[in-house]
C-alpha positions in Angstrom: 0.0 0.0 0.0 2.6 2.2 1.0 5.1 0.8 -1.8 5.3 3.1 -5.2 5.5 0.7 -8.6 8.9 2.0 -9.5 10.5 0.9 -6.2 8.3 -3.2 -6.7 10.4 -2.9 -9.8 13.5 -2.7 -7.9 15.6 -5.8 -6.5 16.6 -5.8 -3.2 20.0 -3.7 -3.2 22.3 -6.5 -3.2 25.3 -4.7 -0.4 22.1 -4.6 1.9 20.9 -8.0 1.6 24.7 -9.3 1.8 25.2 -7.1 5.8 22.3 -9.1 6.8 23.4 -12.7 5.9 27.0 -11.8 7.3 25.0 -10.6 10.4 23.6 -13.9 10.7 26.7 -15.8 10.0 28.2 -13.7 13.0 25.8 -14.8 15.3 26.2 -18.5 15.1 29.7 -17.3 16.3 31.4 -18.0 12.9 34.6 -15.5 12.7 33.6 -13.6 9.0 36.5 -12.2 6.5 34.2 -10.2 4.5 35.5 -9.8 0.7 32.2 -8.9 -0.5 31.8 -4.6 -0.4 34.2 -2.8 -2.0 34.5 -0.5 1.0 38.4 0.3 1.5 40.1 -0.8 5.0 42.7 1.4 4.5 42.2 4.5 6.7 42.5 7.7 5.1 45.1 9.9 5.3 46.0 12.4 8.2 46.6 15.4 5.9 42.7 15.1 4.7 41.7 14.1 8.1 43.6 17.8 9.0 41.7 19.9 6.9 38.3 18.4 7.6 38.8 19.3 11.5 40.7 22.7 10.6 37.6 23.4 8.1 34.9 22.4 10.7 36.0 24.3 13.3 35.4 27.9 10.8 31.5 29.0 11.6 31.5 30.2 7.9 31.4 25.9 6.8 28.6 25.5 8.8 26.1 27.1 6.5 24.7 25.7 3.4 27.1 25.0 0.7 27.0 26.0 -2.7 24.7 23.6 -5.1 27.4 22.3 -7.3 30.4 22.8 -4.6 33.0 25.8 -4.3 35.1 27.1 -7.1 38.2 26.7 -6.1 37.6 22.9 -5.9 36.1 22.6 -8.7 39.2 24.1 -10.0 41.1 21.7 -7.8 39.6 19.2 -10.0 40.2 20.6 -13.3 43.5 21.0 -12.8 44.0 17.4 -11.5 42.0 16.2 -15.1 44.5 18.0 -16.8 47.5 16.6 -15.6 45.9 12.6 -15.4 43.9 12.7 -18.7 45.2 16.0 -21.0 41.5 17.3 -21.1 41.4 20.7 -20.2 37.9 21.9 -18.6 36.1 24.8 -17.6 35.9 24.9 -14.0 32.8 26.9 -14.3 30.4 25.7 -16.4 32.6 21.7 -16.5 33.1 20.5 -13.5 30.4 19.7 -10.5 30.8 18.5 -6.9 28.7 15.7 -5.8 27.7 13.9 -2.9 29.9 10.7 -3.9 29.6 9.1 -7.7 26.9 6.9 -6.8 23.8 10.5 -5.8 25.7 11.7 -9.4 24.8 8.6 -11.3 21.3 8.1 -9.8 20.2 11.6 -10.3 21.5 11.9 -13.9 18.6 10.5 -15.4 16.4 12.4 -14.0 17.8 15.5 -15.8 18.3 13.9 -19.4 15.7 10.5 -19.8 12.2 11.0 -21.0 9.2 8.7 -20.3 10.0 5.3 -21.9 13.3 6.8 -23.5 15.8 4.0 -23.7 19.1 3.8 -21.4 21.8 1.2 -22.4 23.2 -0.5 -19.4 26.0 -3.0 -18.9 25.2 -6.3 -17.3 27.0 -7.5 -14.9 26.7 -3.8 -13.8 26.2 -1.5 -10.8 23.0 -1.8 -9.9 22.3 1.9 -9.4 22.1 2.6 -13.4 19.2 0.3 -13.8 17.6 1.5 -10.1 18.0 5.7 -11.5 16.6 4.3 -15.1 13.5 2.8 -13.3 13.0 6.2 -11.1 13.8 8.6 -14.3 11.1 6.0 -16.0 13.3 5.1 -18.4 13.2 1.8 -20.4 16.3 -0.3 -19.7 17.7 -2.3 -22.8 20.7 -4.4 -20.9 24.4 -4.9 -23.1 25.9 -8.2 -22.6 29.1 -8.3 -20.8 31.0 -11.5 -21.9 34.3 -13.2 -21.2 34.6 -14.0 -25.0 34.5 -10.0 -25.4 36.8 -9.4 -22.2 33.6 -8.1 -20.7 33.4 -5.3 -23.7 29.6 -4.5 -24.9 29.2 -5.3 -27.6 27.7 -2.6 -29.8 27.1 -3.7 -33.6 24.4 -6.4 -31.4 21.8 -3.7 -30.1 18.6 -3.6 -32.0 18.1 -0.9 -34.5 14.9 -0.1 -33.0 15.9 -0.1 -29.6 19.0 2.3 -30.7 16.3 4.9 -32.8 15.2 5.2 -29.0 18.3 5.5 -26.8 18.5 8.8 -25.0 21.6 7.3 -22.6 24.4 4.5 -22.1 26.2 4.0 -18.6 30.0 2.8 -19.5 32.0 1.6 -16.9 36.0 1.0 -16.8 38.1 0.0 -15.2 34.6 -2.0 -15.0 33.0 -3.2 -11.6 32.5 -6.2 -11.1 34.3 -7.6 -13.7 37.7 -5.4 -13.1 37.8 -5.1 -17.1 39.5 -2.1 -18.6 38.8 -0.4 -21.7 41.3 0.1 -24.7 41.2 3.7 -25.6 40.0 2.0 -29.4 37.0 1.3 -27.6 36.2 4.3 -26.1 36.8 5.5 -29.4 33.6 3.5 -30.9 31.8 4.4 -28.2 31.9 8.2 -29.0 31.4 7.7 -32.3 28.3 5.6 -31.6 26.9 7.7 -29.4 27.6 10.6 -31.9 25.8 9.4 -34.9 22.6 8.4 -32.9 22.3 11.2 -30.3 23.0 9.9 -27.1 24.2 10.8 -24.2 27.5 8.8 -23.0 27.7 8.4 -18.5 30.7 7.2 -18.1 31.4 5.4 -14.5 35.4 5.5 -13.4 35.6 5.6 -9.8 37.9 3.0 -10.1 40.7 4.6 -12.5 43.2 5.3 -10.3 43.8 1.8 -8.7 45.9 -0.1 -11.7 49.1 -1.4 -12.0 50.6 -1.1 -15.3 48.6 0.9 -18.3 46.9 4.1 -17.0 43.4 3.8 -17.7 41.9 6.4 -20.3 39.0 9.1 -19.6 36.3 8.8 -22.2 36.7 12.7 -22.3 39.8 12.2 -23.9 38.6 10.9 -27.4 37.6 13.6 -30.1 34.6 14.4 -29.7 33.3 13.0 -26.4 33.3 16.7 -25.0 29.7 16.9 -27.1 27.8 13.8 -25.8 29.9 12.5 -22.5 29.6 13.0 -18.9 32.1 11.5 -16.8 31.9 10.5 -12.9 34.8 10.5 -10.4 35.1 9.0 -6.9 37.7 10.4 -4.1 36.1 7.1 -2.4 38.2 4.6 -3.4 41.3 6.7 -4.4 41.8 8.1 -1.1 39.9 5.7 1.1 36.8 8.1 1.4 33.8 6.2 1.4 32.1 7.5 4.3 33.0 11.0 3.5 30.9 11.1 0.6 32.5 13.7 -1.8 33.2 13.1 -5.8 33.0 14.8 -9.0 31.7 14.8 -12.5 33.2 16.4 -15.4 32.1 16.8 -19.2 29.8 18.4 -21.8 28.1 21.5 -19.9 24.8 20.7 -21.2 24.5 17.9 -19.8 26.7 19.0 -16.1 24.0 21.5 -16.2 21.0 19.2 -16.2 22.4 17.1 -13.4 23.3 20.8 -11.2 19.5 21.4 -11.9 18.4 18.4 -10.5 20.8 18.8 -7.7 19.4 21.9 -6.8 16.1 20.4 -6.3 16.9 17.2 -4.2 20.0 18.3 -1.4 22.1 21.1 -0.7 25.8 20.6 -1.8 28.9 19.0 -0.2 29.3 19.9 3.3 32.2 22.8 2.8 34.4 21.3 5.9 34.6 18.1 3.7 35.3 20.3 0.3 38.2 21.5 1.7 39.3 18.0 2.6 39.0 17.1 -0.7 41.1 20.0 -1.7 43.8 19.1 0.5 43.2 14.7 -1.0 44.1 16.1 -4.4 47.3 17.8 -3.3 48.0 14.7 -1.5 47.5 12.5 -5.0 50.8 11.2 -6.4 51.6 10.3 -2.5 48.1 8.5 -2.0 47.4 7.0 -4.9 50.5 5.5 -5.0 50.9 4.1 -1.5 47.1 2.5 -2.1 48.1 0.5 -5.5 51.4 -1.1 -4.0 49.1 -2.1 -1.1 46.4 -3.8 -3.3 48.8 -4.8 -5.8 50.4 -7.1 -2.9 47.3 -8.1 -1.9 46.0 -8.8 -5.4 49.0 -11.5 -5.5 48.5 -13.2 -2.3 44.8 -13.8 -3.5 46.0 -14.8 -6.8 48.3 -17.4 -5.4 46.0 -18.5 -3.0 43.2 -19.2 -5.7 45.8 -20.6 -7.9 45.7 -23.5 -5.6 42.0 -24.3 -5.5 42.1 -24.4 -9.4 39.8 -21.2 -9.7 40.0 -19.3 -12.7 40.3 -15.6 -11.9 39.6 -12.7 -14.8 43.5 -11.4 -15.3 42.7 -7.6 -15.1 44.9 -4.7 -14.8 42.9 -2.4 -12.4 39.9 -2.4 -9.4 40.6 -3.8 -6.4 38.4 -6.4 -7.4 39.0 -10.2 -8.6 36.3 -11.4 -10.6 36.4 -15.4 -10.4 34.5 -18.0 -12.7 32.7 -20.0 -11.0 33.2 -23.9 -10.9 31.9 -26.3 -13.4 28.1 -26.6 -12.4 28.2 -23.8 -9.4 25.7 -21.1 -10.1 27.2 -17.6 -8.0 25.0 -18.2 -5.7 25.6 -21.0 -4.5 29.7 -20.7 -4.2 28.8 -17.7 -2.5 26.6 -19.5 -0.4 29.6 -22.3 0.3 31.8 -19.5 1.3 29.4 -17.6 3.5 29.2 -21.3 5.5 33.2 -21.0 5.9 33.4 -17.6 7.0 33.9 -15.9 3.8 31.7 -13.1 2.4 32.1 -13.3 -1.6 29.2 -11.3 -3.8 27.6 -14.0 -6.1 27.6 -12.5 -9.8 24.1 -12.7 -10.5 23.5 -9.7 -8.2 25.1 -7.8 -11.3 22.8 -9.0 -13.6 22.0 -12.6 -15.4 25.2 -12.4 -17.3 27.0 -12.0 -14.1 25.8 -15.5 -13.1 28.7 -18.2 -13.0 31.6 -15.5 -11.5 31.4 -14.7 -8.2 33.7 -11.0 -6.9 36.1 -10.6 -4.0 36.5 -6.8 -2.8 40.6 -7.0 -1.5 39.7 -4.9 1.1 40.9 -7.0 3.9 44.9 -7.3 5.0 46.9 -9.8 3.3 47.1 -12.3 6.1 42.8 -12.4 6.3 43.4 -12.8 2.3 45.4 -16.2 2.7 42.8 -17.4 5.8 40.2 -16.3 3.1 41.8 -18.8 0.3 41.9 -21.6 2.7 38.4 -21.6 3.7 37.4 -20.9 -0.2 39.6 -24.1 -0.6 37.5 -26.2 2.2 34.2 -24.5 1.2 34.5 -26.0 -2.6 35.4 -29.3 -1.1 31.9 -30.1 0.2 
């Protein structure tokens, strides 16, 4: 009775229903190494931790913020494109604070998606872009993301009809769940795609600064995306922020514009103390972001080793702190996750993704290397039984 039709459409979020099985897990007494939320352990750093208390102790911080964050960290941010990605921006009309990637991405279609306009989503994929698609009332048409394709949509297979209709496509790389990365040829044929039938590119890379070898690309740096492309970024996962609650997106100012307008109708900015943090998290970058990857990198190669040994098959990515594992010979994701839950180990069962995410099951490394090998062994004695 009290339940609207958009929200029956709706799953139950997936990071929700996997607390409450852990929960139970913990009360038979079972010790839990949760790999299943991609919610860093690493604390973050002093420096940030400095400006939020020096910034929330000025009286001028404590009063609403501006709707799409102060200038000077939006030009913060502009600055820090440049010198990652070569894509100059306009700090002005560009760039826009938000309340983490995730209240970006949801409210985006809600400025640009009309009434049974088609969005393109990738499956396995975050849930929120089908979630905001159902709430903008939106028609989701859902791309294939297979091995066989290195989990690439793609493109050349999406109805003509269903294309004719298209008004937006979430992208997502270095991907989650998968931990896929993009070539920049692809990002190149996504542009020109989304150029020749008018729509609108979202582009998802919270993850791109946790990699080891080839910098990801921005989207925003093919010819051309600057007139159809919108680009999200995280300081969650870059500078072990999650809880803070701060990101960015950056791109055509059409389209920045419709998601400030939105904005301005459902919160009130960025608390300011925490804008100043963020300030201070990208002075701190090269320092950070390079500390975090030789941390996940070791941990990446404990797991590795471990799972080496239980004959799983792990995706062989370059970037996420994710390890996206297929599943063996007759296990649905569910039920290895299940397997591991009974063992102690929280795992997030592909098919929480999507249908096409069914048969992999993803590990979050966001536990200390020593938990990581405990983690293995019960894996091992969970797959036993």
């Amino acid at each position: 009775m009290y339940v609207s039709e958009k929200l029956k459409k709706l799953p139950p979020y997936l990071f929700a229903e996997l607390d409450k099985k852990k929960e139970e897990v913990k009360k038979r007494g079972i010790d839990v190494i949760s790999l299943g939320i991609g919610d860093p352990d690493i604390p973050t750093p002093k420096e940030i931790i400095d400006a939020l208390y020096e910034s929330a102790l000025d009286p001028s911080n404590h009063r609403y913020p501006s709707y799409e964050g102060m200038f000077i960290l939006r030009e913060k941010f502009a600055e820090w494109f440049k010198k990652r990605f070569g894509v100059k921006l306009d700090p002005e009309k560009e760039v826009i604070t938000l309340i983490g990637s995730k209240e970006g991405i949801a409210h985006l279609p809600l400025g640009v998606i009309n009434k049974e306009e088609y969005v393109l989503i990738p499956d396995p994929g975050y849930p929120v872009y089908y979630a905001s698609t159902i709430f903008a009332d939106g028609y989701p048409y859902f791309m294939p993301l297979l091995k066989n394709n290195n989990f690439l949509p793609d493109l050349s297979s999406i109805p003509g009809e269903v294309v004719k209709k298209t008004k937006l496509m979430f992208i997502n790389y270095p991907n989650n769940p998968t931990s896929a990365t993009a070539p920049l040829s692809f990002l190149k044929e996504v542009v020109q795609f989304a150029l020749k039938h008018g729509i609108i590119i979202a582009s998802d890379a919270a993850y791109s600064e946790i990699f080891w070898n080839e910098k990801p690309h921005s989207i925003l740096e093919v010819e051309g995306a600057m007139e159809c492309a919108i680009e999200f970024h995280s300081l969650s996962k870059t500078f072990n922020m999650t809880g803070w609650r701060i990101g960015f997106a950056v791109g055509n100012r059409e389209i920045v514009n419709s998601l400030l307008k939105v904005k301005t109708n459902v919160d009130s900015g960025v608390f300011q103390a925490i804008q100043y943090a963020g300030i201070k998290a990208i002075e701190i970058y090269d320092k950070v972001s390079r500390q975090n990857r030789e941390i996940y990198k070791k941990r990446r190669e404990t797991f590795l080793k471990g799972v080496e040994k239980i004959g799983l098959k792990p995706y062989p990515s370059d970037a996420t702190f994710y390890v996206w594992i297929e599943c063996p010979k007759g296990l649905s994701s569910m039920k290895m996750a299940e397997k591991c839950l009974e063992k102690g180990v929280v795992t997030t069962p592909g098919i929480g993704f999507g249908k096409y995410g069914d048969g992999f099951v993803r590990v979050a490394l966001t536990v200390p290397e020593e938990r990581i090998e405990e983690a293995c062994k019960r894996m091992k004695e969970a797959l036993k039984s």
